[in-house]
C-alpha positions as protocol buffer text, in pm:
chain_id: "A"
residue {
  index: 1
  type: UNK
  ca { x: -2810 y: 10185 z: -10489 }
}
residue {
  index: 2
  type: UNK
  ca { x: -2831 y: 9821 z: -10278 }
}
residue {
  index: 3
  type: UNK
  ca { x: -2551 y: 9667 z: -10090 }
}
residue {
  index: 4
  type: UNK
  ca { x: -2535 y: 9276 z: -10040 }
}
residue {
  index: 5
  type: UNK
  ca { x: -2261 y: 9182 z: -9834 }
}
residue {
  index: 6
  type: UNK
  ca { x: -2220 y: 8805 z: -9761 }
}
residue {
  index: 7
  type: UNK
  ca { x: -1982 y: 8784 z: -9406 }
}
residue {
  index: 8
  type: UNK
  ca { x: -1729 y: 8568 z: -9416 }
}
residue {
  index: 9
  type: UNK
  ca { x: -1335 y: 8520 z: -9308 }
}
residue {
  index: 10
  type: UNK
  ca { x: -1090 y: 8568 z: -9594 }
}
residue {
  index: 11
  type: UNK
  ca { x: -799 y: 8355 z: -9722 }
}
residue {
  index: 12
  type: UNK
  ca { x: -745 y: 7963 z: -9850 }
}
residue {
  index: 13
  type: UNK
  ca { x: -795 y: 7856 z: -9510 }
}
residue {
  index: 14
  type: UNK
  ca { x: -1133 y: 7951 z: -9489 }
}
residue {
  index: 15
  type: UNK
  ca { x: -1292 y: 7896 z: -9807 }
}
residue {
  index: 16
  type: UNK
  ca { x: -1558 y: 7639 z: -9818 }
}
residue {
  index: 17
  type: UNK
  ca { x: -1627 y: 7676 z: -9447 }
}
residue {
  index: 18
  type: UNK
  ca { x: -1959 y: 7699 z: -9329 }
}
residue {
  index: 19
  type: UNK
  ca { x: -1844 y: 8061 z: -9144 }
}
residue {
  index: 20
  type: UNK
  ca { x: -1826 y: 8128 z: -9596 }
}
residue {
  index: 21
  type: UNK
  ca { x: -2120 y: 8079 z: -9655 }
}
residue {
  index: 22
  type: UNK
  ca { x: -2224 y: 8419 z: -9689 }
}
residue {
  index: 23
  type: UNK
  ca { x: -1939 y: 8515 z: -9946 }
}
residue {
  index: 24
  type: UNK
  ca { x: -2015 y: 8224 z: -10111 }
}
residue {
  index: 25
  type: UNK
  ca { x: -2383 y: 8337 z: -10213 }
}
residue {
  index: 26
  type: UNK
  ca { x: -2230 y: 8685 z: -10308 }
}
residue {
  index: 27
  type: UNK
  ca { x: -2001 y: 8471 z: -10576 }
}
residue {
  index: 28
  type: UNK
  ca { x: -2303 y: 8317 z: -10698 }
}
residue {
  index: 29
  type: UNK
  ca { x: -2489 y: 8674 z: -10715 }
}
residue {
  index: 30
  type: UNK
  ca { x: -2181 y: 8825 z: -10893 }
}
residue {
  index: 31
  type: UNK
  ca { x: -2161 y: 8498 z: -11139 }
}
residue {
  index: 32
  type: UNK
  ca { x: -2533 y: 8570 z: -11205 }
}
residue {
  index: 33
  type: UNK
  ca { x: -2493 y: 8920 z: -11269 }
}
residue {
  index: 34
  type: UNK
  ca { x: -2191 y: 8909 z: -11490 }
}
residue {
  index: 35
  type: UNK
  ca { x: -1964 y: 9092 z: -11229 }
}
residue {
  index: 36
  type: UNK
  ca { x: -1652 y: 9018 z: -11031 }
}
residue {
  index: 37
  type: UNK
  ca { x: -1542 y: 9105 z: -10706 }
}
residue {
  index: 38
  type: UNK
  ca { x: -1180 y: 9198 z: -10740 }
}
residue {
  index: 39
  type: UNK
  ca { x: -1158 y: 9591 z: -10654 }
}
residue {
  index: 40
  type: UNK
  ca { x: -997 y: 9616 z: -10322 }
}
residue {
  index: 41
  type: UNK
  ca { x: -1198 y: 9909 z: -10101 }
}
residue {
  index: 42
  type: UNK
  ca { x: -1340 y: 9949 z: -9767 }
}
residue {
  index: 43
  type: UNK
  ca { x: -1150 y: 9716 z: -9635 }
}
residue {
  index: 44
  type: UNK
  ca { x: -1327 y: 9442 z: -9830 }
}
residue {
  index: 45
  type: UNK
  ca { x: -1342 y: 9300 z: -10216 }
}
residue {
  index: 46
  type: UNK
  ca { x: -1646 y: 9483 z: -10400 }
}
residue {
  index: 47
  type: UNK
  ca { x: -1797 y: 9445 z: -10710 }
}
residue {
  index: 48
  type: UNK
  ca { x: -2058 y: 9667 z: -10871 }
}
residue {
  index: 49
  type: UNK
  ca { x: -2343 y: 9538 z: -11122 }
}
residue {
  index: 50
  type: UNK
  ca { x: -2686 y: 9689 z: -11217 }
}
residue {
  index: 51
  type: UNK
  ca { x: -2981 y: 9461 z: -11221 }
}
residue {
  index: 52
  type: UNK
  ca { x: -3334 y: 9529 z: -11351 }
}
residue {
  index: 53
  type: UNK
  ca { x: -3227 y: 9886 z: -11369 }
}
residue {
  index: 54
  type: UNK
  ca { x: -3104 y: 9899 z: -11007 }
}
residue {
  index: 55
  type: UNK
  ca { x: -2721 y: 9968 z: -10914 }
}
residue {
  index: 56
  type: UNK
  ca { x: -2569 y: 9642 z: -10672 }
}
residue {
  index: 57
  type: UNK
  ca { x: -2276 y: 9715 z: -10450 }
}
residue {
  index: 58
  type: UNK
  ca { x: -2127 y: 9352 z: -10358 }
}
residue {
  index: 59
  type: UNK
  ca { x: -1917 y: 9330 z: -10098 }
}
residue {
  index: 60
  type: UNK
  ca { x: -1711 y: 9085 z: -9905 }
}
residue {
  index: 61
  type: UNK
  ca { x: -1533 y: 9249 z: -9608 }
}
residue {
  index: 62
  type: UNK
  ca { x: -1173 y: 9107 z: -9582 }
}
residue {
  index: 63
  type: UNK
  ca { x: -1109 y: 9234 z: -9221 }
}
residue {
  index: 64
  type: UNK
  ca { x: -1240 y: 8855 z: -9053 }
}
residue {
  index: 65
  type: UNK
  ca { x: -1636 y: 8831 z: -8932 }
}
residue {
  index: 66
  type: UNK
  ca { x: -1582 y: 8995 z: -8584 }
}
residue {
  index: 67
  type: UNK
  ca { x: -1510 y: 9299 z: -8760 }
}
residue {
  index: 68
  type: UNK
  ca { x: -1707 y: 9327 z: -9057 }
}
residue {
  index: 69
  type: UNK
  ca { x: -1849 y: 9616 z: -8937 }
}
residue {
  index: 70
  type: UNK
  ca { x: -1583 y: 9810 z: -9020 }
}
residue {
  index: 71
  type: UNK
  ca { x: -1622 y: 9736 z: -9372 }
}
residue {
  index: 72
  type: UNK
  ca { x: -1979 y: 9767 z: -9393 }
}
residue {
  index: 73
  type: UNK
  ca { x: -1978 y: 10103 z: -9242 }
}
residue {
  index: 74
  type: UNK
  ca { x: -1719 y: 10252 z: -9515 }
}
residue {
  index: 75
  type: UNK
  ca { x: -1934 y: 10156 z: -9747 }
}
residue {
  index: 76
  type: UNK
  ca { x: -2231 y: 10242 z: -9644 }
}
residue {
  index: 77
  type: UNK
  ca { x: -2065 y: 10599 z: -9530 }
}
residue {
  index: 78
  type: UNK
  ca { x: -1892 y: 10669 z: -9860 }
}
residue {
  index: 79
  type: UNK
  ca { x: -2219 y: 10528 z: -10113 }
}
residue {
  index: 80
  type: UNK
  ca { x: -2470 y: 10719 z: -9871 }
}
residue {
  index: 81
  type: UNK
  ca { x: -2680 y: 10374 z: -9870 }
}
residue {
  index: 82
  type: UNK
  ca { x: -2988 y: 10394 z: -9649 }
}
residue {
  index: 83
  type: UNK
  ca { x: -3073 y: 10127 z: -9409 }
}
residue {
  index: 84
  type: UNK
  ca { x: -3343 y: 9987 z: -9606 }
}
residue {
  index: 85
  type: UNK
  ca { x: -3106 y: 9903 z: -9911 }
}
residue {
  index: 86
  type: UNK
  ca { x: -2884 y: 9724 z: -9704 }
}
residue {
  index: 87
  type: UNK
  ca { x: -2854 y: 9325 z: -9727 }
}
residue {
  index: 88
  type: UNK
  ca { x: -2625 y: 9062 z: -9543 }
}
residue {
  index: 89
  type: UNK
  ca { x: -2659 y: 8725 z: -9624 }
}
residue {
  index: 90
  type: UNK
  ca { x: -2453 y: 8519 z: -9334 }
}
residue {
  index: 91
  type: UNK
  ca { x: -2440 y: 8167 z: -9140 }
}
residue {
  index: 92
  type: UNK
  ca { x: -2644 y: 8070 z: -8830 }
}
residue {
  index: 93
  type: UNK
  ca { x: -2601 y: 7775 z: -8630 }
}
residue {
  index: 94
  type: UNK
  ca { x: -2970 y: 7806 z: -8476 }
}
residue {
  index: 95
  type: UNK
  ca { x: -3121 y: 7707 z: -8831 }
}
residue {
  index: 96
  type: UNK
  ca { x: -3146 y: 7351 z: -8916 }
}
residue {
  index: 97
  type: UNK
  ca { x: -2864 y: 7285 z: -9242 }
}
residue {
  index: 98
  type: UNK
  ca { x: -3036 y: 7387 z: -9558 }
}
residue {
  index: 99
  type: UNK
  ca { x: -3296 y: 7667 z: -9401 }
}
residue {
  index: 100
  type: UNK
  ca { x: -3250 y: 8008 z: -9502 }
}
residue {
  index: 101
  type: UNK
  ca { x: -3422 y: 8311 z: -9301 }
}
residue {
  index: 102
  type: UNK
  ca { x: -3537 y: 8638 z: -9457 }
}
residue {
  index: 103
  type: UNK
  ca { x: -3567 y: 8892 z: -9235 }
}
residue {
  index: 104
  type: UNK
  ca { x: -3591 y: 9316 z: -9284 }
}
residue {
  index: 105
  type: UNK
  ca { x: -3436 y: 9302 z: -8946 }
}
residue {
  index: 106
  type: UNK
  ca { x: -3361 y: 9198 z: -8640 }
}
residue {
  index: 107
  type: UNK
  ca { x: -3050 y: 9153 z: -8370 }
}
residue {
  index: 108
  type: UNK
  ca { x: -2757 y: 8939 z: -8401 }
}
residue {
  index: 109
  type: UNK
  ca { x: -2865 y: 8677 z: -8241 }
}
residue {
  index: 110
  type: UNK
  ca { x: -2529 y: 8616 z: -8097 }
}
residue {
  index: 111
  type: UNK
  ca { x: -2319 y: 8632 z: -8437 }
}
residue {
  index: 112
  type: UNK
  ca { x: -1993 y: 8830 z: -8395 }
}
residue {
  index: 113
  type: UNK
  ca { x: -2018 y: 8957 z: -8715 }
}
residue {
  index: 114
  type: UNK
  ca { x: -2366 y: 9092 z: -8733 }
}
residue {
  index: 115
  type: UNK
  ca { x: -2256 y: 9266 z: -8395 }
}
residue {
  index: 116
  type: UNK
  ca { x: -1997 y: 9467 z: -8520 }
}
residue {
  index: 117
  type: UNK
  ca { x: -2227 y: 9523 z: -8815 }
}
residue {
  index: 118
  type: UNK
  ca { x: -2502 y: 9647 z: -8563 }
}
residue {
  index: 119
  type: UNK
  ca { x: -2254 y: 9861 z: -8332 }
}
residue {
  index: 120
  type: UNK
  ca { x: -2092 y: 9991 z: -8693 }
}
residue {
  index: 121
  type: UNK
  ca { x: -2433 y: 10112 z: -8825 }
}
residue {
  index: 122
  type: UNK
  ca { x: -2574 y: 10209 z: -8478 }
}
residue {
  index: 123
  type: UNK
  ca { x: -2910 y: 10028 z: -8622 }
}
residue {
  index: 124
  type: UNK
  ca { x: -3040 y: 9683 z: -8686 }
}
residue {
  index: 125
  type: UNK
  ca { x: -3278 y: 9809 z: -8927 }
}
residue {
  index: 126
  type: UNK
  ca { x: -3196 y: 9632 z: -9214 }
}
residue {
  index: 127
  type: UNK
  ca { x: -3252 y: 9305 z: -9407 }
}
residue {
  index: 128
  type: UNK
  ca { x: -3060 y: 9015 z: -9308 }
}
residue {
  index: 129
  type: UNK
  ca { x: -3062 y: 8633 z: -9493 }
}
residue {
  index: 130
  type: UNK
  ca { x: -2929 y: 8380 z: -9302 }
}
residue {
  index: 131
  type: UNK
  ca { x: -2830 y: 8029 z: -9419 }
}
residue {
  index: 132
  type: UNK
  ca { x: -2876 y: 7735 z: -9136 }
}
residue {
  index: 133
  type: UNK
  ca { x: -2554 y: 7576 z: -9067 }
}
residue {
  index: 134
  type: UNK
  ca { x: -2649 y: 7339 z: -8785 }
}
residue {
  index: 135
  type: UNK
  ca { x: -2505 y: 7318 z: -8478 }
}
residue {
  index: 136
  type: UNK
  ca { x: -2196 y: 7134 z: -8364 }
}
residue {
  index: 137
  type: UNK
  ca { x: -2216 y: 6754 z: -8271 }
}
residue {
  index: 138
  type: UNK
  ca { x: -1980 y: 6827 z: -7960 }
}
residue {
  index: 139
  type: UNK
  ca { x: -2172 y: 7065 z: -7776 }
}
residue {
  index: 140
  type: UNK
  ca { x: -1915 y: 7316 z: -7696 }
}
residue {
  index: 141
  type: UNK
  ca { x: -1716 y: 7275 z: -8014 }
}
residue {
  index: 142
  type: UNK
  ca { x: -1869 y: 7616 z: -8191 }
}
residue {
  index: 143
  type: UNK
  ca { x: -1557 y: 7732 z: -8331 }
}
residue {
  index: 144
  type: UNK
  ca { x: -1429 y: 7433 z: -8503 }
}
residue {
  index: 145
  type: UNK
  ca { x: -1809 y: 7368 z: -8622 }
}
residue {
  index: 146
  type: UNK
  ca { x: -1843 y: 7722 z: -8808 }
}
residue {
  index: 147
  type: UNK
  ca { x: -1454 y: 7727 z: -8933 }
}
residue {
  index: 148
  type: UNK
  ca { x: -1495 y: 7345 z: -9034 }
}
residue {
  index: 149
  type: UNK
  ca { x: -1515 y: 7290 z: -9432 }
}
residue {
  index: 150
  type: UNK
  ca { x: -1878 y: 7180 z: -9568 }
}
residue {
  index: 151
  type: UNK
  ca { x: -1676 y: 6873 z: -9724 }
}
residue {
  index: 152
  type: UNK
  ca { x: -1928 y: 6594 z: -9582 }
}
residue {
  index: 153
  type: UNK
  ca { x: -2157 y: 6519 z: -9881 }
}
residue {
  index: 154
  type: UNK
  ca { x: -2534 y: 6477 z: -9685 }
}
residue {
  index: 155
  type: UNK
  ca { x: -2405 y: 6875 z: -9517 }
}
residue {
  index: 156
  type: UNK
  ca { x: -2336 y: 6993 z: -9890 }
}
residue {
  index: 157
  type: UNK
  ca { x: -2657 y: 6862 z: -10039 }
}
residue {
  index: 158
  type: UNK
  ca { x: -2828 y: 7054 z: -9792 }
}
residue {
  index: 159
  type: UNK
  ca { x: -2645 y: 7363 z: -9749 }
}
residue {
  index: 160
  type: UNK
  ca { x: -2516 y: 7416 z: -10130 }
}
residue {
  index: 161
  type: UNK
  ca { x: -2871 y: 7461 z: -10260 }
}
residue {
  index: 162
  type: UNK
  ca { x: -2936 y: 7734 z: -9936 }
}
residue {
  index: 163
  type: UNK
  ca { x: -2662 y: 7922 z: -10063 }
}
residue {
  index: 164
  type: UNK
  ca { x: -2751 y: 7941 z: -10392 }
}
residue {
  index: 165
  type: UNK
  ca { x: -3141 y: 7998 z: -10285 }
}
residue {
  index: 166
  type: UNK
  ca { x: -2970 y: 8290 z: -10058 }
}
residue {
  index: 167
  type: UNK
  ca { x: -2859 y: 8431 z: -10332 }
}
residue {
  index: 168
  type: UNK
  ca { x: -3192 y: 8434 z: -10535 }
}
residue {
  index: 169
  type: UNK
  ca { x: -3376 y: 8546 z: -10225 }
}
residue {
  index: 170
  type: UNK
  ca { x: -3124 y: 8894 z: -10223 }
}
residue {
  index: 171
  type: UNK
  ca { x: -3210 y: 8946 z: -10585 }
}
residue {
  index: 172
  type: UNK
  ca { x: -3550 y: 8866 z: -10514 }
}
residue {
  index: 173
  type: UNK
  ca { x: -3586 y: 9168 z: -10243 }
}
residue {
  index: 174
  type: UNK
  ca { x: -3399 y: 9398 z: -10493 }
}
residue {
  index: 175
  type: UNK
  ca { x: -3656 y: 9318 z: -10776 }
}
residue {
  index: 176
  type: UNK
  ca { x: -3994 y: 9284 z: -10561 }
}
residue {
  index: 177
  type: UNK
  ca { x: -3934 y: 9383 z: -10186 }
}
residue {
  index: 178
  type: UNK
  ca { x: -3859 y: 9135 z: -9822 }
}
residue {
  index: 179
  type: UNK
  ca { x: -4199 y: 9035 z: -9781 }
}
residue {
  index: 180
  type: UNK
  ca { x: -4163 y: 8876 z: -10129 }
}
residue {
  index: 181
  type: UNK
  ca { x: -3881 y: 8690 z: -10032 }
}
residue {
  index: 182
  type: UNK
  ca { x: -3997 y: 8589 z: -9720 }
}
residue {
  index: 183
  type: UNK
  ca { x: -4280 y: 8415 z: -9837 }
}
residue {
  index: 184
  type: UNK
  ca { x: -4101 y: 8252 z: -10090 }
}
residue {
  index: 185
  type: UNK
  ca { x: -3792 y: 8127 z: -9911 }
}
residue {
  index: 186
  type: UNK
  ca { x: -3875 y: 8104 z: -9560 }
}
residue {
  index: 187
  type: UNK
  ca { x: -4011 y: 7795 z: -9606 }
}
residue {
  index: 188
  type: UNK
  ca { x: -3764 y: 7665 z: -9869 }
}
residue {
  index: 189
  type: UNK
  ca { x: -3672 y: 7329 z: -9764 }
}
residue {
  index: 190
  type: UNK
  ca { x: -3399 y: 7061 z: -9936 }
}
């Protein structure tokens, strides 16, 4: 069994924010896969599909990204899920708007979600896709940046397509393995 968990911050308020982007690749995973992602558990929304054989946990944790740890970890603890069939597909302001990053792991690089999922799981061993969001014009305007809606149309022809090429680079690892991935969407470029 695989989880893919995109991070994000539930409610209105917050959809279509770049923080989002990461539930918005696991709606275009669960649209894919024929699913939806309406049971409320673990203190998230989660959705269960199988693909190529292989049983998908989806998972958006409702409890805001600096605690999506919490969410993760029930999960994980309940399903049994080992490291190594763990996926979280999130933002990051250090990639360029429209990059996506495949990694099998790694620290948070300063993310307050991947933090609490780090301290949660006691481990950063496991796979991690993040989609570039930019950074902020005003230099010390990070929170309005990441909670600020992806409404300006050059920043959505740029990031829209790395969600969605997110999303095919979590099936991708489920069907093949990371290094597959990686070599195909590291360099994937708008």
């Amino acid at each position: 069994m695989y989880l893919i968990c995109g991070l994000g911050n539930p409610g209105k308020k917050y959809e279509e924010t770049r923080h989002n982007v990461g539930f918005m690749a696991i709606d275009i995973i669960s649209q894919k896969l024929g699913t939806t992602i309406n049971k409320v558990k673990f203190k998230g929304l989660i959705g269960d599909a199988n693909y190529n054989g292989k049983k998908i946990l989806l998972l958006k944790p409702q409890t805001y990204m600096n605690l999506s740890g919490q969410s993760v970890v029930d999960v994980v603890n309940f399903y049994k899920i080992p490291l190594e069939k763990i996926l979280l597909i999130y933002d990051d302001m250090d990639l360029p708007e429209g990059k996506i990053r495949v990694r099998p792991r790694g620290g948070s690089g300063g993310h307050k979600g991947m933090e609490s999922v780090i301290y949660h799981l006691s481990s950063e061993e496991f796979c991690r896709i993040r989609i570039g969001i930019g950074k902020p014009e005003e230099k010390h305007d990070t929170v309005g940046h990441v909670l600020g809606k992806i409404d300006n149309l050059d920043e959505q022809k740029k990031i829209l397509p790395a969600i969605k090429a997110a999303s095919e680079a979590a099936l991708t690892i489920i069907e093949y393995d990371v290094e597959t991935a990686m070599n195909k969407y590291n360099n994937f470029e708008i």
